[in-house]
mmCIF file as gemmi writes it, N, C-alpha and C atoms, coordinates in Angstrom:
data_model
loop_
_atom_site.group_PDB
_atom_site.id
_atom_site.type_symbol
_atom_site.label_atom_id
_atom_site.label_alt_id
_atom_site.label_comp_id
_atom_site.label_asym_id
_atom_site.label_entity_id
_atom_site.label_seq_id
_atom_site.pdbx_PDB_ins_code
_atom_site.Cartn_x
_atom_site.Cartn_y
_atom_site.Cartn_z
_atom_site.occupancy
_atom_site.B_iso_or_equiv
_atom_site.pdbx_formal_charge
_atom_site.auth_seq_id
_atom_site.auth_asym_id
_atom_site.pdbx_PDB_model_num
ATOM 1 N N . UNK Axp A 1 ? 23.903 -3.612 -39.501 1 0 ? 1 A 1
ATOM 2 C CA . UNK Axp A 1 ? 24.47 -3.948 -38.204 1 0 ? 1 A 1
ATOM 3 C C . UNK Axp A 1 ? 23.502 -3.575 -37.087 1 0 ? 1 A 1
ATOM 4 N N . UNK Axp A 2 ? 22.782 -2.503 -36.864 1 0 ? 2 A 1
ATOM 5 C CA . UNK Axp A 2 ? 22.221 -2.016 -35.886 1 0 ? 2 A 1
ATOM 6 C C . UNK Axp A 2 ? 20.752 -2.77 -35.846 1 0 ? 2 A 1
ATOM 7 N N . UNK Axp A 3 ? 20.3 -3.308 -37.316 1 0 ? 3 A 1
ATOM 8 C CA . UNK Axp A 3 ? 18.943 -3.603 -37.058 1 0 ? 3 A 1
ATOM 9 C C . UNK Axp A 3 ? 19.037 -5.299 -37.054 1 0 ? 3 A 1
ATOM 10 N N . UNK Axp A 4 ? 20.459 -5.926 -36.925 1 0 ? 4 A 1
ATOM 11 C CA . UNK Axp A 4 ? 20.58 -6.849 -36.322 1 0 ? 4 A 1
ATOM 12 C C . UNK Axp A 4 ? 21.015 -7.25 -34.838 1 0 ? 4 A 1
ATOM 13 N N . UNK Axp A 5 ? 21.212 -6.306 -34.322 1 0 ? 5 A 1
ATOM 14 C CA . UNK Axp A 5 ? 21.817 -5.824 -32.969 1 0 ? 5 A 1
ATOM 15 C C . UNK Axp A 5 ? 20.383 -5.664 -31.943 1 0 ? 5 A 1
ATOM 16 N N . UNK Axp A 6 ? 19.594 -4.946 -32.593 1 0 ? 6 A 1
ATOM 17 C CA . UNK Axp A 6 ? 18.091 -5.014 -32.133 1 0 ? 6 A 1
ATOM 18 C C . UNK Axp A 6 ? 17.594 -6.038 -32.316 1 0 ? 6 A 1
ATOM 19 N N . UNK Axp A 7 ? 17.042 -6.906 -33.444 1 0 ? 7 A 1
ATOM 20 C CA . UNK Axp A 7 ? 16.22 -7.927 -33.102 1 0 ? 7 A 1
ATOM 21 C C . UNK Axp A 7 ? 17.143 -8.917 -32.233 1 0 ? 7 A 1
ATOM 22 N N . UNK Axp A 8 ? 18.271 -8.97 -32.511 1 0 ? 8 A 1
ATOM 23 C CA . UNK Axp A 8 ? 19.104 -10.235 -31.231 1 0 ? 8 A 1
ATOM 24 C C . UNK Axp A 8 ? 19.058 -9.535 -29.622 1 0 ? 8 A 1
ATOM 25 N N . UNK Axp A 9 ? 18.799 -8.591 -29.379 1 0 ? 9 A 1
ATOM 26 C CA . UNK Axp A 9 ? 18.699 -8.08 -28.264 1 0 ? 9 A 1
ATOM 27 C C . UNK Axp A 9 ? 17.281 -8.525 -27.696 1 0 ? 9 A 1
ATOM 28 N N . UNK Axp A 10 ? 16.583 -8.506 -28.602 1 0 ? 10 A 1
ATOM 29 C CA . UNK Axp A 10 ? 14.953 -8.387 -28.35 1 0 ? 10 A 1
ATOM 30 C C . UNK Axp A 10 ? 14.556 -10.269 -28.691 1 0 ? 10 A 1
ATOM 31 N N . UNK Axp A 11 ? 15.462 -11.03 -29.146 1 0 ? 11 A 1
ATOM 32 C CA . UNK Axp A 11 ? 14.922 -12.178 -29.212 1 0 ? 11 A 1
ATOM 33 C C . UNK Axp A 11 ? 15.606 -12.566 -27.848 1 0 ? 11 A 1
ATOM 34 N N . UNK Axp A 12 ? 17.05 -12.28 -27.458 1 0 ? 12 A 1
ATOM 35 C CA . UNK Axp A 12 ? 17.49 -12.442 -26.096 1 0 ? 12 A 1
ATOM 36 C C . UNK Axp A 12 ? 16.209 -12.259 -24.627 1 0 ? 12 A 1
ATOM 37 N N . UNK Axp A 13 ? 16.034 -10.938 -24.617 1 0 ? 13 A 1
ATOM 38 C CA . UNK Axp A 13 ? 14.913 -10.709 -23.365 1 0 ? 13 A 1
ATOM 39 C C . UNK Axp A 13 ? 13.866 -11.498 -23.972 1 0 ? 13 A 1
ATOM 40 N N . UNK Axp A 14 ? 12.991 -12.149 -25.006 1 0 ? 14 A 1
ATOM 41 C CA . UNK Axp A 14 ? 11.858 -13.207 -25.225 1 0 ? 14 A 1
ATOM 42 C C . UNK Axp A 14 ? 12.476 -14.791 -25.003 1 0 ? 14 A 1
ATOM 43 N N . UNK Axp A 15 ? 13.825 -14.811 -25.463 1 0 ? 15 A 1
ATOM 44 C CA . UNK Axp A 15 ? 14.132 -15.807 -24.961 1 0 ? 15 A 1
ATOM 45 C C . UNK Axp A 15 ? 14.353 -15.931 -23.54 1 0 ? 15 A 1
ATOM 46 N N . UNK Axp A 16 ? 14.773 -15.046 -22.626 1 0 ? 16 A 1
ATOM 47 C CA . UNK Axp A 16 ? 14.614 -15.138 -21.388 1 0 ? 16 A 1
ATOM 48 C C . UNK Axp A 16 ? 13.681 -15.272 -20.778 1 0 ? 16 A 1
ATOM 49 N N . UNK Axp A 17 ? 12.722 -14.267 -21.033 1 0 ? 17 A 1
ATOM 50 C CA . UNK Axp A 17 ? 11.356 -14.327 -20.119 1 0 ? 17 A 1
ATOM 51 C C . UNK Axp A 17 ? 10.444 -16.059 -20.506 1 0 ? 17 A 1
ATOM 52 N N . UNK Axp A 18 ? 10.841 -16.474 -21.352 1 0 ? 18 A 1
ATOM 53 C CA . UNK Axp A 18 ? 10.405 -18.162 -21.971 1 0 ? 18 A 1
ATOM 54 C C . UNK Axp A 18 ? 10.748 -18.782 -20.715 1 0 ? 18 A 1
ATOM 55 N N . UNK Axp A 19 ? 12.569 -18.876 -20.892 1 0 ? 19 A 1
ATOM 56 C CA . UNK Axp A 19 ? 13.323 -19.729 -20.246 1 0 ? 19 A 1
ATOM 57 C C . UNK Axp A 19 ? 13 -19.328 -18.63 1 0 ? 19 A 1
ATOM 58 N N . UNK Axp A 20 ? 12.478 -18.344 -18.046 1 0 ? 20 A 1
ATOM 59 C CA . UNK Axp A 20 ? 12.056 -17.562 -16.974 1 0 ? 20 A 1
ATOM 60 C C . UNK Axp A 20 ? 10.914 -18.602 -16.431 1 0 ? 20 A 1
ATOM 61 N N . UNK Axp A 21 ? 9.824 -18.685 -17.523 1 0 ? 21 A 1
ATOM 62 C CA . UNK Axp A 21 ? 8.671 -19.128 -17.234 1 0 ? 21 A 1
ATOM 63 C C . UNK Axp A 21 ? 8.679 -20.618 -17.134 1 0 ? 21 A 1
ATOM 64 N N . UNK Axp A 22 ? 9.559 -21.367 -17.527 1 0 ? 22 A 1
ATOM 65 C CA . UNK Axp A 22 ? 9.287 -22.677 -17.707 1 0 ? 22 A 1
ATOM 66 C C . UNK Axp A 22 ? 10.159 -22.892 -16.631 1 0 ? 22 A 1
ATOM 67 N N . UNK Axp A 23 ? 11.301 -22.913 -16.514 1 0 ? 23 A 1
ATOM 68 C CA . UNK Axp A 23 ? 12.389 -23.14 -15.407 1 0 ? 23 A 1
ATOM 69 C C . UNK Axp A 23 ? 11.83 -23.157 -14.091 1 0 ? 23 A 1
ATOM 70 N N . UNK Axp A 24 ? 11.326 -21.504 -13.311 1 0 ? 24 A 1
ATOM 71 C CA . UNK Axp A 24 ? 11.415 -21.139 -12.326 1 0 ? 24 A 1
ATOM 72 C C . UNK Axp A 24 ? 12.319 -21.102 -11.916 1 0 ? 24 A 1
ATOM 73 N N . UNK Axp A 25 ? 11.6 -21.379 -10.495 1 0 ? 25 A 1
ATOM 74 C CA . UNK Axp A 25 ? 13.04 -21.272 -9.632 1 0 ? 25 A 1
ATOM 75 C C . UNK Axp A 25 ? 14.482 -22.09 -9.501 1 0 ? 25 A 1
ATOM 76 N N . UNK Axp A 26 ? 14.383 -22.698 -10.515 1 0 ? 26 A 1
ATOM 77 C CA . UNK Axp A 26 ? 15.448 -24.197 -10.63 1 0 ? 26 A 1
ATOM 78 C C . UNK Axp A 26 ? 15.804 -22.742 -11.543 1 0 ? 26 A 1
ATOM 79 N N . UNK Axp A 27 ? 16.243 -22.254 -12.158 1 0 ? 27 A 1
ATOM 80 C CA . UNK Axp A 27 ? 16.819 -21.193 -12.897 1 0 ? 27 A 1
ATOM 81 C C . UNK Axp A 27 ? 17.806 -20.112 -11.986 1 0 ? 27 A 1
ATOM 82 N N . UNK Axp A 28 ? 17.7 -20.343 -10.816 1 0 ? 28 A 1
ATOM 83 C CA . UNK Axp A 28 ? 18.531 -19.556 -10.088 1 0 ? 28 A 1
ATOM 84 C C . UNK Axp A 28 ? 19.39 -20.557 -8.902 1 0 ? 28 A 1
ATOM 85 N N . UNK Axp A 29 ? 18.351 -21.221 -8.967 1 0 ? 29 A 1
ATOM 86 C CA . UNK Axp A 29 ? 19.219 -22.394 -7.658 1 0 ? 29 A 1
ATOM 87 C C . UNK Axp A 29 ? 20.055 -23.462 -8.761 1 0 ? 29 A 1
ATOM 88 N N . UNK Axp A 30 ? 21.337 -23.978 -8.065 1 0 ? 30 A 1
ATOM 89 C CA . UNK Axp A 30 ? 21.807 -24.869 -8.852 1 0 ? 30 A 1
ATOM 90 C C . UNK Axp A 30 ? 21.871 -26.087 -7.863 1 0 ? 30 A 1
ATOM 91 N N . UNK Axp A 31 ? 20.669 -26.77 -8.717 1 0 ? 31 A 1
ATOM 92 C CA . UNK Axp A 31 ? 20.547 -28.018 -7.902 1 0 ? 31 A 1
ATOM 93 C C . UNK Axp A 31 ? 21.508 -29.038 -8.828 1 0 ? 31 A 1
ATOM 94 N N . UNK Axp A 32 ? 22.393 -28.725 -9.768 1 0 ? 32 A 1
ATOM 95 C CA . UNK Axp A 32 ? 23.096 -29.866 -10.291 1 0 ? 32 A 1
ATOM 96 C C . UNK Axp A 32 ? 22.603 -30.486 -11.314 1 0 ? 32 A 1
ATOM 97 N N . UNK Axp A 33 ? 21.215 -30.627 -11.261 1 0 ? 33 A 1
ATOM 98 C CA . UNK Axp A 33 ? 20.442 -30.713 -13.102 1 0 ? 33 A 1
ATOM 99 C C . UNK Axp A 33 ? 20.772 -30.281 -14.55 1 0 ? 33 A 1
ATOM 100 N N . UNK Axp A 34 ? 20.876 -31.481 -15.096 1 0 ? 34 A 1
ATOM 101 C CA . UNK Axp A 34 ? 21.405 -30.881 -16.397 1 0 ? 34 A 1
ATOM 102 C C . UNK Axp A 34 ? 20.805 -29.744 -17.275 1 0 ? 34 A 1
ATOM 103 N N . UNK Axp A 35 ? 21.612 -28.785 -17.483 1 0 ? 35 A 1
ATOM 104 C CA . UNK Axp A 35 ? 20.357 -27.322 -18.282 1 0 ? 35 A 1
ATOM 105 C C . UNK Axp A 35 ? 20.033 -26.499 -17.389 1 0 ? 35 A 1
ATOM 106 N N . UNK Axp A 36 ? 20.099 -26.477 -16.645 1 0 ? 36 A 1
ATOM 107 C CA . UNK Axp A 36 ? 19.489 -25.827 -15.376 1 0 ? 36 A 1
ATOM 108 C C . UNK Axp A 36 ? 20.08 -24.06 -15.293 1 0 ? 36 A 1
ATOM 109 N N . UNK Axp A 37 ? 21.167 -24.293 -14.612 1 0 ? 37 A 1
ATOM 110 C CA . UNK Axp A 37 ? 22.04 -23.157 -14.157 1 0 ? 37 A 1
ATOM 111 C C . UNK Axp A 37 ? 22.48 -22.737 -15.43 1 0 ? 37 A 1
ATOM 112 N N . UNK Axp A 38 ? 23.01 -23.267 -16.267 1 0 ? 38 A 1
ATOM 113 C CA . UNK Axp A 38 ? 23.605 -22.437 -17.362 1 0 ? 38 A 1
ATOM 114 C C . UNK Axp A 38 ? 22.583 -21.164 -18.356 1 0 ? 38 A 1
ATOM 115 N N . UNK Axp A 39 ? 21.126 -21.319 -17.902 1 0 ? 39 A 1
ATOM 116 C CA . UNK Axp A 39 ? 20.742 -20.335 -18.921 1 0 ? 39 A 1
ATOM 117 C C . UNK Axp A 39 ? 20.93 -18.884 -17.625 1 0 ? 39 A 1
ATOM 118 N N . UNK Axp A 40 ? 20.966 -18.791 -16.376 1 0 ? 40 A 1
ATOM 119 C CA . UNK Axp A 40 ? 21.262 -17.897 -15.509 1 0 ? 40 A 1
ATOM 120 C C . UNK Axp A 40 ? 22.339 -17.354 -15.913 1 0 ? 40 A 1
ATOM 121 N N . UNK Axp A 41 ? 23.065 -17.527 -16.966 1 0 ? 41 A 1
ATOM 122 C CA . UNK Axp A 41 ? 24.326 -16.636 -17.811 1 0 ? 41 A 1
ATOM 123 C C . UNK Axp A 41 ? 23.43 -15.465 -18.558 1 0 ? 41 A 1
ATOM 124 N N . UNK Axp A 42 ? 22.624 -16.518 -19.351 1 0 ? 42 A 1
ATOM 125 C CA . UNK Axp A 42 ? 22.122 -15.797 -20.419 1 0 ? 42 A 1
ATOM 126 C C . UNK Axp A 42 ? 21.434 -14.536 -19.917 1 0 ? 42 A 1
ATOM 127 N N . UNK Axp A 43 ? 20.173 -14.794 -19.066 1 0 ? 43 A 1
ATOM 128 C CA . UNK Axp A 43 ? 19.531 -14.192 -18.015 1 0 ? 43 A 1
ATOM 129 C C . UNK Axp A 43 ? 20.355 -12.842 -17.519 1 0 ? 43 A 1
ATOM 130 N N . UNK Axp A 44 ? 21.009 -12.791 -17.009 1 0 ? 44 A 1
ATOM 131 C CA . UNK Axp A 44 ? 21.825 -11.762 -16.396 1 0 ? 44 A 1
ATOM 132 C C . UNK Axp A 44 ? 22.915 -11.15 -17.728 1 0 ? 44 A 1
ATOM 133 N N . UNK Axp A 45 ? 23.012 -11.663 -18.446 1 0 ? 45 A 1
ATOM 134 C CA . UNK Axp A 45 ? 23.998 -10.998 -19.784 1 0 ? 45 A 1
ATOM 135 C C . UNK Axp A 45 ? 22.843 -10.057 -20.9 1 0 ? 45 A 1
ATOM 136 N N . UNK Axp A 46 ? 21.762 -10.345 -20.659 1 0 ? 46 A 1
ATOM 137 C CA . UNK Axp A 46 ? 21.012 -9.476 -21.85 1 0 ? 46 A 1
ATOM 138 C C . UNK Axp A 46 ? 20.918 -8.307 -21.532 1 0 ? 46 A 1
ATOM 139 N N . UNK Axp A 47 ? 20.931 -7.788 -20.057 1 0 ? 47 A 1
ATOM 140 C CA . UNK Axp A 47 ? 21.061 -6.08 -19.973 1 0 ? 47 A 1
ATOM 141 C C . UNK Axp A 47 ? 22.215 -5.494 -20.658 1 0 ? 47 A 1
ATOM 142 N N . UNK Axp A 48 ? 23.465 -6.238 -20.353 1 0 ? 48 A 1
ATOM 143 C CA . UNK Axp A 48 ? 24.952 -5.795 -20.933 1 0 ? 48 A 1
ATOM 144 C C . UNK Axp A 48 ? 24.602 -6.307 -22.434 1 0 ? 48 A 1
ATOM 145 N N . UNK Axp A 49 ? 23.897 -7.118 -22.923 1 0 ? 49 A 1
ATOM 146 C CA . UNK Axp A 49 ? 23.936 -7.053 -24.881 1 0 ? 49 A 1
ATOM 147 C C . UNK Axp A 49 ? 23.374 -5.595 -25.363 1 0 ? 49 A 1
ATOM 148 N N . UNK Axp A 50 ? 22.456 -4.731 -24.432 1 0 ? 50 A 1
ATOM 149 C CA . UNK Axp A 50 ? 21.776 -4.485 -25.396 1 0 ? 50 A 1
ATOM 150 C C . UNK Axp A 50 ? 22.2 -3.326 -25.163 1 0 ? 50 A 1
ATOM 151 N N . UNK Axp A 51 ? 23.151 -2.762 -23.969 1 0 ? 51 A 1
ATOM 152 C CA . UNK Axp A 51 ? 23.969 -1.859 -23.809 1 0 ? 51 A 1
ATOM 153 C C . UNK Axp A 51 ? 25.401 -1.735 -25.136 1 0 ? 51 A 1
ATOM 154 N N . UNK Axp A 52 ? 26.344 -3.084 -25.22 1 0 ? 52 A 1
ATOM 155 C CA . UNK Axp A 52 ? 26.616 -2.95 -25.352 1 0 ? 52 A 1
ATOM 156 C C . UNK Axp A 52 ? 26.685 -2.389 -27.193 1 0 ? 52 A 1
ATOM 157 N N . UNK Axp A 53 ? 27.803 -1.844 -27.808 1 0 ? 53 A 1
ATOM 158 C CA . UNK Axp A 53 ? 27.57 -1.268 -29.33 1 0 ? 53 A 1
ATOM 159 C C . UNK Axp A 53 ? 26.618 0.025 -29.319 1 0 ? 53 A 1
ATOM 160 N N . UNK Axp A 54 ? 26.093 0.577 -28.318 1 0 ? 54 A 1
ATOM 161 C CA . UNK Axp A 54 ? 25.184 1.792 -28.112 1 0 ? 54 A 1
ATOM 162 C C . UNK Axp A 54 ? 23.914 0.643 -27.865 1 0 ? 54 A 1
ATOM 163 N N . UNK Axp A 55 ? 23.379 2.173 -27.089 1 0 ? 55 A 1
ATOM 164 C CA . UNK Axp A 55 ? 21.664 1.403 -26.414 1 0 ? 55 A 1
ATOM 165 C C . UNK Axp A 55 ? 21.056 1.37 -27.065 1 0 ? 55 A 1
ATOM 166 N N . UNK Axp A 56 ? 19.939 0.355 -27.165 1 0 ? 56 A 1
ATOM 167 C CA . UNK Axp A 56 ? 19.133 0.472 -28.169 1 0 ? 56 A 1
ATOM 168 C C . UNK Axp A 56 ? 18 1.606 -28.432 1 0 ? 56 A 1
ATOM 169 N N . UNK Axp A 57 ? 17.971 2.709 -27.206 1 0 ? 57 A 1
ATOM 170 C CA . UNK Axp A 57 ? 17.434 3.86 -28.195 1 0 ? 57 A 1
ATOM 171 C C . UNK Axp A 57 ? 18.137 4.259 -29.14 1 0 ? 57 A 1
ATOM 172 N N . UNK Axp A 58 ? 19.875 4.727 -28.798 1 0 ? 58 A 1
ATOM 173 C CA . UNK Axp A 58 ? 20.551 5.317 -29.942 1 0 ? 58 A 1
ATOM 174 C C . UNK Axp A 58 ? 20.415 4.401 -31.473 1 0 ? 58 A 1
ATOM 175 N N . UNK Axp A 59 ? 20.681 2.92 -30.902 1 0 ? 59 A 1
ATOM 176 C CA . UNK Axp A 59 ? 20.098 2.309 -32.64 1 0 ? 59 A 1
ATOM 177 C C . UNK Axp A 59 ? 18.964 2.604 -33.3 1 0 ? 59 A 1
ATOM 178 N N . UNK Axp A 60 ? 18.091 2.768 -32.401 1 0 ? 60 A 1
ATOM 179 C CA . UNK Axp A 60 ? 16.627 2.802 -32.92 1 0 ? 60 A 1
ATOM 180 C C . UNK Axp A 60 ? 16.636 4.299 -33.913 1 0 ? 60 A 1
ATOM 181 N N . UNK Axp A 61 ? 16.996 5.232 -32.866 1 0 ? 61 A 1
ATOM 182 C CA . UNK Axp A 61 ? 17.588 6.604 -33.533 1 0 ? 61 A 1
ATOM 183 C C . UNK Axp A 61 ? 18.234 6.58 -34.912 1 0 ? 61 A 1
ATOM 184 N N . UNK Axp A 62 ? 19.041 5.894 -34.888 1 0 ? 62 A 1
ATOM 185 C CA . UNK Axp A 62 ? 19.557 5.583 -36.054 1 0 ? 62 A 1
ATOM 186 C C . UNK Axp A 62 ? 19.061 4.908 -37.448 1 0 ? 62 A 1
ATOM 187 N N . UNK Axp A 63 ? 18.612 4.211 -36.769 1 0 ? 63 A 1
ATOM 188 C CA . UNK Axp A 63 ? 17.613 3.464 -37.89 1 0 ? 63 A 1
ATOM 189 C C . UNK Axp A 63 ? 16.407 4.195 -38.495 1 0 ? 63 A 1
ATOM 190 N N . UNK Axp A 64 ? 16.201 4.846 -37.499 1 0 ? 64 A 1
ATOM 191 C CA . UNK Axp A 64 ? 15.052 6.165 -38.033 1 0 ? 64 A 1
ATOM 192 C C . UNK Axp A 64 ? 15.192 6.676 -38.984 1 0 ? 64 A 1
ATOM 193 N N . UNK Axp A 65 ? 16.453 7.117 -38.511 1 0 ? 65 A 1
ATOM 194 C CA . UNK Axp A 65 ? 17.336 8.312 -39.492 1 0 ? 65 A 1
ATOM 195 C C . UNK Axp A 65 ? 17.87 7.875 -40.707 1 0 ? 65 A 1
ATOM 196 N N . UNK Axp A 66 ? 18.526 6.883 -40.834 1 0 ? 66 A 1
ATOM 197 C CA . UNK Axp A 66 ? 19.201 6.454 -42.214 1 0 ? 66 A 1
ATOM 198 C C . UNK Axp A 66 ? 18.744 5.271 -42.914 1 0 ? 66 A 1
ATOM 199 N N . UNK Axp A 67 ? 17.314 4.784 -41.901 1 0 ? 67 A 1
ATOM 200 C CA . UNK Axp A 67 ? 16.421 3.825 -42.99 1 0 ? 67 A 1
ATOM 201 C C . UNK Axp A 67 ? 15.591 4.299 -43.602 1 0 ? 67 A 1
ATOM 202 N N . UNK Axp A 68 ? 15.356 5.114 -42.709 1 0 ? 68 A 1
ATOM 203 C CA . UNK Axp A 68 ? 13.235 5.159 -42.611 1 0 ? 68 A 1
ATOM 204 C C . UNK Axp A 68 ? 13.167 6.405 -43.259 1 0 ? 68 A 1
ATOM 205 N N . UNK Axp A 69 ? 14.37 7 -43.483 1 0 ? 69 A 1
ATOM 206 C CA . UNK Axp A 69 ? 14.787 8.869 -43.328 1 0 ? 69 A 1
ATOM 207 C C . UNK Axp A 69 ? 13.988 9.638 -42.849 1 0 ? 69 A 1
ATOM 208 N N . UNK Axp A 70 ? 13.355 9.636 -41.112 1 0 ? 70 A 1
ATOM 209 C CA . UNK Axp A 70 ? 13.075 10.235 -40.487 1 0 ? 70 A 1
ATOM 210 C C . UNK Axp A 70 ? 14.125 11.582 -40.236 1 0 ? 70 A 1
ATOM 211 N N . UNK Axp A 71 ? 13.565 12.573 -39.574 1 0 ? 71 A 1
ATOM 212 C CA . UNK Axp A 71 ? 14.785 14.15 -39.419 1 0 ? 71 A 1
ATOM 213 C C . UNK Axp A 71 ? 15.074 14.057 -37.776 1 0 ? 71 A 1
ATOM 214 N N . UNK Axp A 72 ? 16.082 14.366 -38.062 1 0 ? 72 A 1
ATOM 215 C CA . UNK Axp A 72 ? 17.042 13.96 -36.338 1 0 ? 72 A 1
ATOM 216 C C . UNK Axp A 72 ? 16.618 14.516 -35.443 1 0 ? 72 A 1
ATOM 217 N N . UNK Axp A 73 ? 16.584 13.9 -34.358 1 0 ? 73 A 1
ATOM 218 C CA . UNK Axp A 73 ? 16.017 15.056 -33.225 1 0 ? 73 A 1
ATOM 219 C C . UNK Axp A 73 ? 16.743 16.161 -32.615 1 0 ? 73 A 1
ATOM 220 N N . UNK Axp A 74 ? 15.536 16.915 -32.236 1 0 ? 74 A 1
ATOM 221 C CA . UNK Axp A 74 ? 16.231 18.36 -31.885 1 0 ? 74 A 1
ATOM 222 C C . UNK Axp A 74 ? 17.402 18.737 -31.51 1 0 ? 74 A 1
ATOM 223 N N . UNK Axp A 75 ? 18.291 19.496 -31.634 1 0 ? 75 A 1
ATOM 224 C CA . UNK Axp A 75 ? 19.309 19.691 -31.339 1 0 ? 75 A 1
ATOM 225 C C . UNK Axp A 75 ? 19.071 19.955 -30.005 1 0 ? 75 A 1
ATOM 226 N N . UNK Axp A 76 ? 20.892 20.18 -28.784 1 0 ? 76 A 1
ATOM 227 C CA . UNK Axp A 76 ? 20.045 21.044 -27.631 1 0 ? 76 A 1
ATOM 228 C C . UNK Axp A 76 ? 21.024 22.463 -27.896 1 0 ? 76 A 1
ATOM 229 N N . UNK Axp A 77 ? 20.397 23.028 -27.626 1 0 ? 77 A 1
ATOM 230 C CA . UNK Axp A 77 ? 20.471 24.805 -27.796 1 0 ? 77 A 1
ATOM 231 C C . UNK Axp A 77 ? 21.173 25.273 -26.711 1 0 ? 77 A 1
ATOM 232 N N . UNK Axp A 78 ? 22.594 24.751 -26.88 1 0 ? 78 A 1
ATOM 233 C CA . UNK Axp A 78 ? 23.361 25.146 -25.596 1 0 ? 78 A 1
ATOM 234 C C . UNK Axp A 78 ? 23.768 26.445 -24.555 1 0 ? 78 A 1
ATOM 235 N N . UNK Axp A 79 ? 23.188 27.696 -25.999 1 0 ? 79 A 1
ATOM 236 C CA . UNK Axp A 79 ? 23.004 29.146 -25.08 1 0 ? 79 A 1
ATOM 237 C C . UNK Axp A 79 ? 21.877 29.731 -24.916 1 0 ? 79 A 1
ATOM 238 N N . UNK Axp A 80 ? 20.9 29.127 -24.899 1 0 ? 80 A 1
ATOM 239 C CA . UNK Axp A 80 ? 19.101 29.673 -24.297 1 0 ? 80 A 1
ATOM 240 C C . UNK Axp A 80 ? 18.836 28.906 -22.97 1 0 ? 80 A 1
ATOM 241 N N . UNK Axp A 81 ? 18.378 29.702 -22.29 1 0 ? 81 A 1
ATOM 242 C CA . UNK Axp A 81 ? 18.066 29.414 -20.653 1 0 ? 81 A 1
ATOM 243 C C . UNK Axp A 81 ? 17.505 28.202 -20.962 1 0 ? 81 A 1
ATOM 244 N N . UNK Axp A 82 ? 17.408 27.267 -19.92 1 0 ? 82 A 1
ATOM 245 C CA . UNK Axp A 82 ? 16.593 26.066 -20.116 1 0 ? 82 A 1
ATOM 246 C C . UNK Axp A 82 ? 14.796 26.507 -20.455 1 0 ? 82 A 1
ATOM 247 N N . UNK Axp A 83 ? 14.121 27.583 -19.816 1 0 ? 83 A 1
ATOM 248 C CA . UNK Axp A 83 ? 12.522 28.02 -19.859 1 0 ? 83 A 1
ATOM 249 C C . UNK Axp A 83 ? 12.699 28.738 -21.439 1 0 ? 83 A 1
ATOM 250 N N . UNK Axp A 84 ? 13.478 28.887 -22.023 1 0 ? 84 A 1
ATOM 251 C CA . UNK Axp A 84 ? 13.384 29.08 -23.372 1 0 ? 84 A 1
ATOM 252 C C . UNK Axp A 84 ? 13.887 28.179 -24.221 1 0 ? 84 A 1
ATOM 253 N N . UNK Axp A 85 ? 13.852 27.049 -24.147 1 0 ? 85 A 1
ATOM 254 C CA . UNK Axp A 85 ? 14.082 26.13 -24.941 1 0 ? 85 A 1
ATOM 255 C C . UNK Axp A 85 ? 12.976 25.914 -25.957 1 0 ? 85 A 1
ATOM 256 N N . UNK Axp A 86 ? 12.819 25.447 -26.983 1 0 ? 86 A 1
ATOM 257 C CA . UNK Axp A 86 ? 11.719 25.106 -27.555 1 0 ? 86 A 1
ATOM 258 C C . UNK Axp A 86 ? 10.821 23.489 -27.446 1 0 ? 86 A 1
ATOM 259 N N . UNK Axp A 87 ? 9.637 23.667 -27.354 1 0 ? 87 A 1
ATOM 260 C CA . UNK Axp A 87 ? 9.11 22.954 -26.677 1 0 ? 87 A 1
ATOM 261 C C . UNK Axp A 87 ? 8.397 21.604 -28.299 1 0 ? 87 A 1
């Protein structure tokens, strides 16, 4: 689930920045052209995809952890001063 959640997130922003480059500014203005205005959904919805289901650091985190079996990151050490934390 998560390492399909990432690449559709990440083909979303390549598909945007495409549809970005070829469009222009007809991508924000709606001059009534067919195709036009409707990818300005898409455009503005890929920040909320990749939020939504956790961000894609926490997936990435995850995937670390229970693919790759990387070791989790540091805990935080909720009773040592912050200047004694470990670095």
């Amino acid at each position: 689930m998560s390492m399909a959640k990432l690449a559709g997130t990440n083909n979303m922003i390549r598909l945007g920045n495409f549809v970005s480059m070829v469009l222009g500014p007809k991508l924000v203005a709606d001059s009534g052209e067919w195709g036009t205005y409707a990818w300005n959904q898409l455009i503005l919805g890929t920040p909320g995809g990749r939020i939504a289901g956790g961000s894609d650091e926490v997936m990435r985190n995850i995937v670390g952890e229970r693919v790759l079996g990387l070791p989790k990151d540091a805990g935080i050490d909720s009773k040592s001063p912050f200047n004694e934390l470990k670095k």
